[in-house]
C-alpha positions in Angstrom: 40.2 -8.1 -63.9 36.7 -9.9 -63.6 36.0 -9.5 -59.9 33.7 -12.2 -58.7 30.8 -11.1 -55.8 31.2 -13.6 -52.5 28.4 -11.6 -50.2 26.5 -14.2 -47.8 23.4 -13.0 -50.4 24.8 -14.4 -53.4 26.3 -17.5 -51.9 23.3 -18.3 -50.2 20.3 -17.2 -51.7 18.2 -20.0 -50.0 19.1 -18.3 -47.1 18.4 -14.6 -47.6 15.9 -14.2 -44.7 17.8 -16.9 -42.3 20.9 -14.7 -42.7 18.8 -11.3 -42.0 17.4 -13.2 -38.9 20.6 -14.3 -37.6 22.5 -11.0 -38.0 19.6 -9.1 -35.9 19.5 -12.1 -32.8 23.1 -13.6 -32.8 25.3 -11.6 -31.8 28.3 -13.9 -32.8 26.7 -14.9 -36.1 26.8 -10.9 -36.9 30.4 -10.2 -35.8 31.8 -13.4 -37.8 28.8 -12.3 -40.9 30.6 -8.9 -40.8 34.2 -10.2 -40.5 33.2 -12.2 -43.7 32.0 -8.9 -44.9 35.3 -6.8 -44.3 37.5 -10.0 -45.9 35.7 -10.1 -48.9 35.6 -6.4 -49.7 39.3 -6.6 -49.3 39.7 -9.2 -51.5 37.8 -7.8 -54.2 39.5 -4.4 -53.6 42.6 -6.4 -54.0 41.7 -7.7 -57.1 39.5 -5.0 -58.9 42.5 -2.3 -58.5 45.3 -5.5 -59.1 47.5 -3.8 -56.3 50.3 -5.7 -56.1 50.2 -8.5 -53.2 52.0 -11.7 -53.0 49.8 -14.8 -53.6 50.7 -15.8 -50.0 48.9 -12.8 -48.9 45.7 -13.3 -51.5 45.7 -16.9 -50.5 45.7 -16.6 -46.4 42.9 -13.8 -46.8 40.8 -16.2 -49.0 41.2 -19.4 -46.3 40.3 -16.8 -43.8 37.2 -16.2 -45.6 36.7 -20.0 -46.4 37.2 -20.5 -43.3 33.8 -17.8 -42.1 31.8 -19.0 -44.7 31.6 -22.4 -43.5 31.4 -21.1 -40.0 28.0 -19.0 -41.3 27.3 -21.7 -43.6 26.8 -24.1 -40.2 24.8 -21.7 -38.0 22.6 -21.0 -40.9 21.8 -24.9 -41.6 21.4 -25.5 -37.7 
């Protein structure tokens, strides 16, 4: 299965040295930035090894992450 990369980096390149900045000087922008971190390897661990998980599962850990990214997305734009 084609695993697609969702790292802070590739989502928002425009932000590469905001995001740096942020995770060295904010502390809650680095525990959410590695929260996102931790969902996302899971997911693509999920999906790279197709264990079996029920799309309810999948689908709560991807709104989870959603949900993070457009936390980061509005600390990084403010």
């Amino acid at each position: 299965m084609q695993v697609d990369h969702h790292d802070l980096a590739h989502e928002f390149p425009e932000f590469k040295e905001r995001i740096h900045e942020l995770k060295t000087s904010d502390n809650h922008f680095h525990k959410q930035f590695e929260r996102y971190n931790e969902l996302t390897k899971e997911i693509e661990r999920l999906e790279k090894q197709d264990e079996p998980v029920t799309d309810e599962h999948m689908e709560e850990l991807k709104k989870q992450r959603l949900a993070l990214k457009d936390e980061l997305y509005a600390m990084l734009k403010g």
